[in-house]
N, C-alpha and C positions, 0 to 999 in steps of 0.2 A: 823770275817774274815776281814783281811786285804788285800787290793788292790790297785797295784801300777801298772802304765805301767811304764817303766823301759828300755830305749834303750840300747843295747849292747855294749860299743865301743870295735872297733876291727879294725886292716886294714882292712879286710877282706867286703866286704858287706853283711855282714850278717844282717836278718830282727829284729827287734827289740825282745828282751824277756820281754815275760808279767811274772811280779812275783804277788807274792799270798801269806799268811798267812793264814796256818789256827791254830785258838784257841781250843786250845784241852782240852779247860774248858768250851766252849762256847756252845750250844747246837746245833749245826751241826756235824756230819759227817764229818771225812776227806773227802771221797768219795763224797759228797755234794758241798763239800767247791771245791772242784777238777772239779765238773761238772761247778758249778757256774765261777768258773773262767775261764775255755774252754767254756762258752757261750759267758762272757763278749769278751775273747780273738777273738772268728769267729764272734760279733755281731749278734746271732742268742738266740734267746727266751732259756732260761733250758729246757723248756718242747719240743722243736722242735722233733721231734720223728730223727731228722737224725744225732742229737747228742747222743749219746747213749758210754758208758763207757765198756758196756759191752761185745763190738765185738774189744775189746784191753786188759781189767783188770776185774777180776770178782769184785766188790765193796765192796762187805762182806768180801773177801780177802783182799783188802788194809786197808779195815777200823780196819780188826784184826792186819794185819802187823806192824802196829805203833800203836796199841795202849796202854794204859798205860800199866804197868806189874798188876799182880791182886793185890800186895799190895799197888798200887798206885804211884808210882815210873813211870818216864815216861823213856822209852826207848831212846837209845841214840845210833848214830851212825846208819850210813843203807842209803840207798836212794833207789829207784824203778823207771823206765824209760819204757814207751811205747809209743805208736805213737797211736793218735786220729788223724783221717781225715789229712793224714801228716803233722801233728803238734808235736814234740817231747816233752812229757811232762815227767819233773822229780817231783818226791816226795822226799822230805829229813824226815830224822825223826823228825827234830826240827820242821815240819811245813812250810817251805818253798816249795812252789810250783813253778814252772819256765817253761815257754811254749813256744817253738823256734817255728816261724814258718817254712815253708818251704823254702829253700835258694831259691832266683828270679836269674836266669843268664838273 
């Protein structure tokens, strides 16, 4: 897994986007790789019980969504978007993760 903090420019004041990589040769989980980076992103433990995937994205469903095809061919194109603890987080199929937080006015 790949981890970057990553600010956004924009005119706009938007809050920085945290990006993410996950390795889909590596022995994590997209779903994993997804948690671990919305921890790193709120500063809050993986194991915090009030980070949780599951009151947004079932995890067994995104980890099928992208995963390879069964002859090993890795899927291409697609991304998936939900909102953790008002955090907007996208998934791309290539593995890129990106996590907006909540706009500040």
């Amino acid at each position: 897994m790949y981890r970057q903090n990553s600010p956004h420019v924009s005119q706009s004041r938007s809050p920085p986007v945290y990006r993410a990589m996950h390795d889909p040769s590596g022995p994590a989980t997209l779903s994993t790789t997804v948690a671990h980076a919305l921890s790193d992103c709120l500063g809050v433990d993986v194991t915090d019980s009030r980070l949780s995937l599951y009151d947004s994205v079932d995890p067994d469903a995104l980890d099928a969504l992208f995963r390879p095809r069964h002859d090993g061919r890795p899927r291409h194109g697609g991304t998936l978007s939900f909102s953790v603890r008002d955090h907007s987080v996208t998934v791309d199929s290539d593995g890129e993760i990106l996590i907006e937080p909540p706009v500040r006015r």
